[in-house]
N, C-alpha and C positions, 0 to 999 in steps of 0.2 A: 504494500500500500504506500503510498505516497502521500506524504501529510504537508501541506505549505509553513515554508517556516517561518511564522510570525509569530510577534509579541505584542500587547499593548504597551503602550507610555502615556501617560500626560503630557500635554499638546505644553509647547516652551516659545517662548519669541523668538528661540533660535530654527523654529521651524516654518515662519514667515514667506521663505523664499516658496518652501513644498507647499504650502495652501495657497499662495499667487498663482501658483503652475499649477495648481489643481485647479482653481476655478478659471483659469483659459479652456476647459472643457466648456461646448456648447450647454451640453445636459448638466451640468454642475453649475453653469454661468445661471442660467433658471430657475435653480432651486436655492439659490443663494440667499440669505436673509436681506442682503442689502450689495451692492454693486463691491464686487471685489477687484481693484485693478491696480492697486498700488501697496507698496509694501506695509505701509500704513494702515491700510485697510483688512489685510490680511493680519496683521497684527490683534488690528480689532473686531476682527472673527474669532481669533483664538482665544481675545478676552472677554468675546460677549458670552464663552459657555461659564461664566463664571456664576455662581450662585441658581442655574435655573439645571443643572443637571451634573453628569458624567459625561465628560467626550472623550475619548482615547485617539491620541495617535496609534493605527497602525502601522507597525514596524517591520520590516523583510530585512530580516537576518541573514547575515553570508552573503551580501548579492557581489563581490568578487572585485571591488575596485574601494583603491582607497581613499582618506577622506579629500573632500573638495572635488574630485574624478568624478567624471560622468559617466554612467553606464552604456552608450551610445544612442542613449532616447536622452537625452539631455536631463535627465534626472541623477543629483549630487549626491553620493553616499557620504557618511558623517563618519566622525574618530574608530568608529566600532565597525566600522562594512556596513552599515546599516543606511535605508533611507524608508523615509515615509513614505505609504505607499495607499493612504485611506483615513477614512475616521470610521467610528462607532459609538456610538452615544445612546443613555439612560436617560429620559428627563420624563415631564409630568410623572413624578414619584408622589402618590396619594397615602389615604389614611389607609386606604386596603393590602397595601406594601403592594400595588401592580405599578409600572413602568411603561415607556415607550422609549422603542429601540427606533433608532435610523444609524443610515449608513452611506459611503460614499467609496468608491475607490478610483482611484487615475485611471484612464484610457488606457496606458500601457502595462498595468498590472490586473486586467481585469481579463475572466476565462482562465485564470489560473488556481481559484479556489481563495481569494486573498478575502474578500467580502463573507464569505460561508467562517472560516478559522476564523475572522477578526470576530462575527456574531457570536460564533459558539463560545470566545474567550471571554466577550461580554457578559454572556449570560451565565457561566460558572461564575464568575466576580459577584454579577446581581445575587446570583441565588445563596451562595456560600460566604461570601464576607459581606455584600451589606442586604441578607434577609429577604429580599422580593420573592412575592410568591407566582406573579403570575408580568410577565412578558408581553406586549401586544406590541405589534409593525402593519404597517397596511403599504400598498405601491398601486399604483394605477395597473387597472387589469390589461391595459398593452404593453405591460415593461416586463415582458415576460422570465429576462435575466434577473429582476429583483425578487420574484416569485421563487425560481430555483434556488437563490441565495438562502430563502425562508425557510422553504421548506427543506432544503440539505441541514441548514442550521436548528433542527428539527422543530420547527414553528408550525403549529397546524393552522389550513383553513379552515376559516369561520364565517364566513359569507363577504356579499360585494354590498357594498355603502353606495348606493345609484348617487350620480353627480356631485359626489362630496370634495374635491379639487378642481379649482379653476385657475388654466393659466395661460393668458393672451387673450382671454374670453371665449376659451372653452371649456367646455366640463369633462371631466374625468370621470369615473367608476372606478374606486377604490376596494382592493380585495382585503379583508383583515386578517392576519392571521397572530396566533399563540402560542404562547408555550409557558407551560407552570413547570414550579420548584420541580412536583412530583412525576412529570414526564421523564419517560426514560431518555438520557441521551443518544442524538440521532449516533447513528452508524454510519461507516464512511463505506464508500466503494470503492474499489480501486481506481487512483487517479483522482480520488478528493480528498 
């Protein structure tokens, strides 16, 4: 089996440069809370998860060049071989200990399993050091890669929310799905 080798970290100013480069993605440029285009901005992405949740930088260990080196996708590995490669994030934490998970990863790390490892690592964190009992994520029903993300990260479906996202002025249909403490963890296949 083949398991991708990531870690989470807490998201640092020293990682300014990797969230610029991450919202020059079309599809990340849209889901941005506010216009990220300057380092500055990306700065104050990092600092807006402050007080409303958990964001993790995900981390790709080993990627084989050293610090300030680009990997020949123009993305910088750091002191350790390492370069950010993703977020995943906790927030709306209620009195019921439930959560909401989202996630992101770069264009040139994605089809490799890095979005599924980066959830799964969140969701042993939620469940076993800070208590959540129960997990919710939703994705528009045409993003069919965030759906596999869910459900490999063994998040079950729970129905579609008709028109619950709107973006340019159109609506979306949003699928929800879950995953409690007491769910067993998903199982990999080979190659995830």
């Amino acid at each position: 089996m083949t398991f991708v080798n990531v870690r989470l970290r807490a998201w640092c100013d020293d990682d300014a440069p990797a969230v610029l480069r991450a919202f020059q993605a079309p599809d990340l440029r849209r889901q941005a809370p506010f216009p990220v285009v300057t380092l500055t901005d990306a700065r104050g992405w990092i600092a807006s998860w402050e007080g409303i949740g958990h964001a993790f930088a995900i981390v790709e260990q080993g990627v084989g060049v050293g610090a300030g080196q680009e990997d020949g996708r123009g993305v910088a590995a750091d002191d350790a071989g390492e370069r950010v490669v993703g977020n995943v994030a906790v927030t709306r934490i209620d009195d019921h200990l439930n959560g909401w998970v989202s996630y992101w990863v770069v264009p040139e790390a994605r089809g490799r399993g890095v979005a599924v490892a980066g959830t799964e690592l969140l969701a042993r964190w939620a469940f076993e050091e800070h208590g959540l009992f129960r997990l919710e994520l939703g994705h528009r029903t045409n993003n069919a890669a965030s759906c596999r993300v869910a459900t490999k990260a063994g998040f079950v479906a729970e129905g579609v929310e008709r028109g619950r996202l709107c973006y340019e002025g159109v609506r979306y249909d949003v699928e929800r799905h879950a995953r409690l403490a007491t769910d067993p963890a998903p199982s990999r296949s080979p190659g995830h």
